[in-house]
Every structure is written in structure tokens, then in C-alpha cells.
Backbone bond lengths (Angstrom), bond angles and torsions (degrees), N, CA, C in turn:
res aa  C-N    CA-C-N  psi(-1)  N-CA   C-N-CA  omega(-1)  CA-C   N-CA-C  phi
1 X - - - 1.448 - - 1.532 107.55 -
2 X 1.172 106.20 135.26 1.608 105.21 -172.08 1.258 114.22 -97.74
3 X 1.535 143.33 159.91 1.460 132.97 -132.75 1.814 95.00 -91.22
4 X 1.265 126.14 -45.47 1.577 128.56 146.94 0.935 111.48 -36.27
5 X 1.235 151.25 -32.21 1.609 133.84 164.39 1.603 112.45 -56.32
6 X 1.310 108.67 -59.74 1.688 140.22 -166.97 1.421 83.11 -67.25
7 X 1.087 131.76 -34.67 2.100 105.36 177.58 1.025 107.46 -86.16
8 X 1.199 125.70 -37.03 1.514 116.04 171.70 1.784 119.55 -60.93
9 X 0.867 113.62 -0.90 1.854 110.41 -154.68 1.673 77.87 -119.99
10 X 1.293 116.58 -45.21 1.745 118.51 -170.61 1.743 88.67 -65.87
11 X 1.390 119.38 -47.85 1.562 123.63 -172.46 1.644 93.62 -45.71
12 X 0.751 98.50 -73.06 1.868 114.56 -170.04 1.118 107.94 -22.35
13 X 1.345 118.97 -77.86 1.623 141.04 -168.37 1.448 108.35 -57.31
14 X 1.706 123.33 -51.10 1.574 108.88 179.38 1.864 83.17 -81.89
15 X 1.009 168.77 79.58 1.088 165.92 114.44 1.837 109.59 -73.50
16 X 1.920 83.30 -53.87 1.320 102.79 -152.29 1.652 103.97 -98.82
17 X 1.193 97.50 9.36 1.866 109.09 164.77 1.182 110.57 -94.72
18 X 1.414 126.41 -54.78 1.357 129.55 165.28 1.153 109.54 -47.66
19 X 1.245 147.65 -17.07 1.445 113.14 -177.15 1.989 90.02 -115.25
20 X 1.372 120.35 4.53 1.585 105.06 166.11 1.378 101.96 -91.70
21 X 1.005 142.38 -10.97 1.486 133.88 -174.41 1.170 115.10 -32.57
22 X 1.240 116.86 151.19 1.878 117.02 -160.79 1.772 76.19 -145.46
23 X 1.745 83.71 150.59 1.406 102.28 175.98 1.798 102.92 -103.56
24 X 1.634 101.27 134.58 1.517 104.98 -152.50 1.544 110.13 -108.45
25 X 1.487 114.34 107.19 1.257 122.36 -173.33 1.364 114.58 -99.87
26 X 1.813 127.40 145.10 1.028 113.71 -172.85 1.668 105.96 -115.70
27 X 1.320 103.88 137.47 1.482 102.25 178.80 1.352 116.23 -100.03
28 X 1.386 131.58 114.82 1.798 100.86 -160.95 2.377 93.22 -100.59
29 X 1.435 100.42 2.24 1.704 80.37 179.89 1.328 88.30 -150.77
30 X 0.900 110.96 174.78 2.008 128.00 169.08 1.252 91.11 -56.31
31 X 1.399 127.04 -62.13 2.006 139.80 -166.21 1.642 89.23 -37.87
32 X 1.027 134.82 -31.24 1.397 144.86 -141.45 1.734 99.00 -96.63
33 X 1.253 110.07 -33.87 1.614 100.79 -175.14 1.499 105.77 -142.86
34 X 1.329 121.44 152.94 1.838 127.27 -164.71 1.643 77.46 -121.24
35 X 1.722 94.79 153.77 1.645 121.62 157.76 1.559 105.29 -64.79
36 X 1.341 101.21 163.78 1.238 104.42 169.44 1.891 123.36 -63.18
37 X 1.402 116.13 -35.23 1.028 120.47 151.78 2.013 130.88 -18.64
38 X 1.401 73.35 -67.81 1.486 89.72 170.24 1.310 136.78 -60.48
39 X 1.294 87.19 -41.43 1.560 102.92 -170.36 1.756 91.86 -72.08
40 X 1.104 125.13 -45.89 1.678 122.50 146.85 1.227 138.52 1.14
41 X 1.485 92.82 -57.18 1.581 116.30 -172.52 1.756 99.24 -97.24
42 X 1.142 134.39 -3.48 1.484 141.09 -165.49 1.369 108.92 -99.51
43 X 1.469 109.26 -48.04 1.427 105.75 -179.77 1.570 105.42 -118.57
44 X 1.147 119.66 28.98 1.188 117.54 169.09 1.592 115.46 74.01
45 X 1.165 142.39 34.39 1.249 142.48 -158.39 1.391 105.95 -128.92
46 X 1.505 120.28 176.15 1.494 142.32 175.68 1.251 99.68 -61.93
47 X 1.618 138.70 159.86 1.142 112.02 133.60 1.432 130.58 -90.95
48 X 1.528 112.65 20.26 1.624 130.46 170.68 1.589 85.81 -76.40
49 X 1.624 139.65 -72.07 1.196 110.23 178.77 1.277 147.81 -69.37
50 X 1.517 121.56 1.76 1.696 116.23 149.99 1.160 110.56 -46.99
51 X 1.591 105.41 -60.62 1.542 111.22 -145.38 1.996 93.79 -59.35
52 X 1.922 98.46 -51.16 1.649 74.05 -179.30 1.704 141.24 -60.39
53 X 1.573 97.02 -24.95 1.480 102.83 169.59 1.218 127.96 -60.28
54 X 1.637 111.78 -25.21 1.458 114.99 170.87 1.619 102.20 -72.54
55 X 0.815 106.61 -44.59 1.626 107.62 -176.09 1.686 113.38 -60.87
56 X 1.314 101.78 -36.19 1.436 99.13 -176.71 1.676 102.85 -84.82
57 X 1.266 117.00 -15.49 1.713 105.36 169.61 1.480 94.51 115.71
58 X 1.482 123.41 -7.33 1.839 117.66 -164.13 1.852 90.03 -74.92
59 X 1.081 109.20 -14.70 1.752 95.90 -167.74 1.676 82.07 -128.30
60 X 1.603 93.80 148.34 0.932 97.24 163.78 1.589 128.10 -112.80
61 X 1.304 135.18 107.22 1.523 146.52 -141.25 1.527 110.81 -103.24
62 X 1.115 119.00 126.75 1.797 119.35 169.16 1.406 106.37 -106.00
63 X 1.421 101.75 123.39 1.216 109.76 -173.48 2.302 116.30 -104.54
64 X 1.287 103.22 97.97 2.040 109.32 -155.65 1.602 76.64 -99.29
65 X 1.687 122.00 121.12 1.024 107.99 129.67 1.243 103.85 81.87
66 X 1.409 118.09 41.31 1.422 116.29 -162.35 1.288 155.14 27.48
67 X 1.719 99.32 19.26 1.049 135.36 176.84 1.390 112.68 -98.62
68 X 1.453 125.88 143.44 1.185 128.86 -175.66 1.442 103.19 -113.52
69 X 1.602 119.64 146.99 1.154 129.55 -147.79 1.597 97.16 -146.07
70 X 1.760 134.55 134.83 1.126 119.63 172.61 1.688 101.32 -125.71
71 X 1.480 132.37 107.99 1.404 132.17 175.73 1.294 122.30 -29.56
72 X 1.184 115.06 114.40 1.785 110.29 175.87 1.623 107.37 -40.25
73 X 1.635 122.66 -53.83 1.382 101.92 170.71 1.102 136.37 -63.66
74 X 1.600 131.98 -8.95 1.767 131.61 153.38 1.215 106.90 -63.59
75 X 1.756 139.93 -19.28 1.619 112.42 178.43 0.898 86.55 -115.86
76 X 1.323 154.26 -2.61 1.910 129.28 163.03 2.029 92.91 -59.59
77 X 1.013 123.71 -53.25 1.697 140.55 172.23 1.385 102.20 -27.60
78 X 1.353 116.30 -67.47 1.112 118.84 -169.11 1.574 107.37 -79.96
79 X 1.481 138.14 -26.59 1.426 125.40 161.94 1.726 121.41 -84.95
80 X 1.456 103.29 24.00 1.009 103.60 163.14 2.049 103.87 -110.01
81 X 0.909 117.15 -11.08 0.978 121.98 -174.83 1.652 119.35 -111.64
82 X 1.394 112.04 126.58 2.062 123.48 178.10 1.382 92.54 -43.64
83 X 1.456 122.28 94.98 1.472 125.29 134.26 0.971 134.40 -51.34
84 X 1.416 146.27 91.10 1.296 133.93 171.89 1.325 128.81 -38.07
85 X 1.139 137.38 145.31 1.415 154.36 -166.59 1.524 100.23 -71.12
86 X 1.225 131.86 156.60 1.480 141.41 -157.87 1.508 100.47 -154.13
87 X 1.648 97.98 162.68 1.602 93.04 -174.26 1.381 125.84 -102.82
88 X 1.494 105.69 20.68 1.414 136.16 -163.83 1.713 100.61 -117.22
89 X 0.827 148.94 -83.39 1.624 153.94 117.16 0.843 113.49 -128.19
């Protein structure tokens, strides 16, 4: 492999890290993060709109074990903040 190959392929890879970067939340107990369910029942919403807000990126979700997880500090965030009304509740 010639050393112009190897910058391009090294280019690539931190390219393609920078744009997976995840914003890194720490959960230190279960007390620490609600299901999506919950998080439902917290701010009053659908749970058609968690799931889409997680999907759309408005929440940010840890997913252990194929379990989905929402940080107590993303819905204190979000009840500090005018949620718009949804067509789900």
C-alpha cells in the first residue's frame, strides 16, 4: 500500500468518526434513567412521540441491552422547555 493510499484510508476513518460521535451521558443507577413509557407518563405525551423524538434526535436515548433508556437529565431538559402539543397527547 503506498503512503497516498494510507492518507486517504486514515482520511476516511477519522472522517467517519467525526461524524459518529455520540454525545456521552452517564447514568450512575437505573433511578437515573426512565423507559420510554415513562418518560410518557412524565411529560405528559404519546408514547408514538418519545419513540419519534428519540428517533428524530430531540431526546437523547441510551440504548443497554436492547433496552431503551431516557436520562433523568434529558426530561428534567425537556420540562424545562415549551413542548409543543402532539397528536397523540
Amino acid at each position: 500500500m503506498t503512503s497516498d493510499m494510507r492518507y486517504v484510508i486514515d482520511w476516511l476513518i477519522s472522517a467517519r468518526r467525526e461524524r459518529m460521535a455520540k454525545v456521552t451521558i452517564t447514568v450512575e443507577a437505573a433511578t437515573d434513567a426512565y423507559g420510554p413509557e415513562e418518560t410518557a407518563k412524565l411529560l405528559g405525551k404519546g408514547i408514538a412521540t418519545i419513540w419519534r423524538w428519540i428517533r428524530d434526535g430531540k431526546i437523547i436515548a441510551v440504548r443497554v441491552g436492547g433496552r431503551t433508556f431516557i436520562p433523568k437529565q434529558e426530561i428534567e431538559r425537556l420540562k424545562k422547555q415549551d413542548l409543543p402539543e402532539s397528536e397523540d397527547g
